[in-house]
Each structure stands twice: as C-alpha cells, then as structure tokens.
C-alpha positions in Angstrom: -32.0 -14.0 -126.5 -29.1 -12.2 -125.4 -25.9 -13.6 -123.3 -27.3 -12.9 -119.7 -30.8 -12.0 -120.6 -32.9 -13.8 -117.8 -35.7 -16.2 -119.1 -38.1 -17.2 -116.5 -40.8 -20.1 -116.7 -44.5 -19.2 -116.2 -47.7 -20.9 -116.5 -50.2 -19.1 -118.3 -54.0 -19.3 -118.5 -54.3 -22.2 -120.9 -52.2 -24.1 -117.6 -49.2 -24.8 -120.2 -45.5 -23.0 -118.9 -44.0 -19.8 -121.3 -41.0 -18.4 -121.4 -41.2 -14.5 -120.0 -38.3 -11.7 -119.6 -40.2 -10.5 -116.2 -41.0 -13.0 -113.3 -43.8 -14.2 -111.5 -45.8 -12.1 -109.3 -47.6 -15.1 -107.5 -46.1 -19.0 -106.6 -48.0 -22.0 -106.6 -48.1 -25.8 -106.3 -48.9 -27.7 -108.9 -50.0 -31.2 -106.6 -52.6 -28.8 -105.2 -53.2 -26.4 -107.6 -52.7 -23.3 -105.4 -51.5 -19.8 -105.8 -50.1 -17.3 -103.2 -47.4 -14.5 -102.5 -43.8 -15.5 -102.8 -43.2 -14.3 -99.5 -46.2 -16.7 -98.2 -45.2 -18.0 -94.6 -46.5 -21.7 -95.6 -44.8 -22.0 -99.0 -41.6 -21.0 -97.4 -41.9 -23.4 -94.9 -42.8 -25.9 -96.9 -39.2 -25.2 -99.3 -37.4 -24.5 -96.1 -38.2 -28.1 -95.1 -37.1 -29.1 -98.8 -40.8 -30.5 -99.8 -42.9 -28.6 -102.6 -40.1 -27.3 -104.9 -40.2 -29.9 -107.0 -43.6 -28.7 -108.0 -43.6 -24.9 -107.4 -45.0 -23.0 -110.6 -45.1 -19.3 -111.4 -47.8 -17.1 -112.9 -47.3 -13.4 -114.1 -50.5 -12.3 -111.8 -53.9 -14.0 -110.1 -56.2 -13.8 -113.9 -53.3 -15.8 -114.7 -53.2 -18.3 -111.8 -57.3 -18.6 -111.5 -57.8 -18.9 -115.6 -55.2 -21.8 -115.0 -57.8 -23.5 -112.8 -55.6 -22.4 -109.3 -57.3 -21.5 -106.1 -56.0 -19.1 -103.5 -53.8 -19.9 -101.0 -55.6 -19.5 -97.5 -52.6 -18.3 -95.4 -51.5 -15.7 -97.7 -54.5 -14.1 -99.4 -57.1 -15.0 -97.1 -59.8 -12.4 -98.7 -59.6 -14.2 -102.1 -59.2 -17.3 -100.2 -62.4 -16.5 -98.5 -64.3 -15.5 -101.7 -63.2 -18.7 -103.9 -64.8 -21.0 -100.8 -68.1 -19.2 -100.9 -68.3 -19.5 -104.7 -67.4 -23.5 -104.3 -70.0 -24.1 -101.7 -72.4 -22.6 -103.4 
C-alpha cells in the first residue's frame, strides 16, 4: 500500500472485517446487528449524541450486510425493512 492510499474496514459475508481500497456503501451496528444508509436520520442521531460509534461496522453493499446475518434498518430502508419482518414472522 502506497503512502496516502486509503484503507477502509469492511465486514464481509462470513461477518469477519477486510481491508478494501473503496468504502462502504451501507453502516451498521454491530450490538444490533443492523444495516442502513449512511445518511440514515437515526444512525446519525445516535453518533450525534456520541452513543453507537463504538460499534458502527461497514459493508461494501446489502448481499454483504444480510449474508453477515444483519437485518435492515426500519427508518432508512423501510421496504427491505418491511420484507425481512414478514419473512421472520413467518
């Protein structure tokens, strides 16, 4: 790796972190094992109020995040929010 080249921390399917040149599309919590936008409204409440960082995780996109055993976050993807609680009540 180069002087200045950027190395970001993901978590891949397997649930393990990687090294990656490009960062995460999608943020989660690790405590709830959760996934949403980075520009979710509750996540960046949550860091505002200086809880949650301590335990924020990146994935490189949602295969990633759901192989990794995360659910949707209901705030910022309410669709695949909706989708993941009607496959768990079933």
């Amino acid at each position: 790796m180069g002087q200045g080249e950027r190395r970001y921390t993901l978590i891949g399917s397997d649930g393990e972190p990687y090294r990656s040149r490009t960062p995460g599309t999608l943020g989660g919590y690790r405590r709830r094992r959760l996934y949403g936008r980075l520009d979710c409204p509750s996540a960046l409440r949550s860091i505002a109020a200086g809880h949650y960082v301590a335990h924020r995780v990146f994935f490189a996109d949602e295969a990633t995040a759901v192989a990794a055993g995360y659910r949707p976050c209901a705030v910022c993807l309410p669709v695949a929010y909706a989708r993941w609680k009607r496959r768990m009540s079933r």
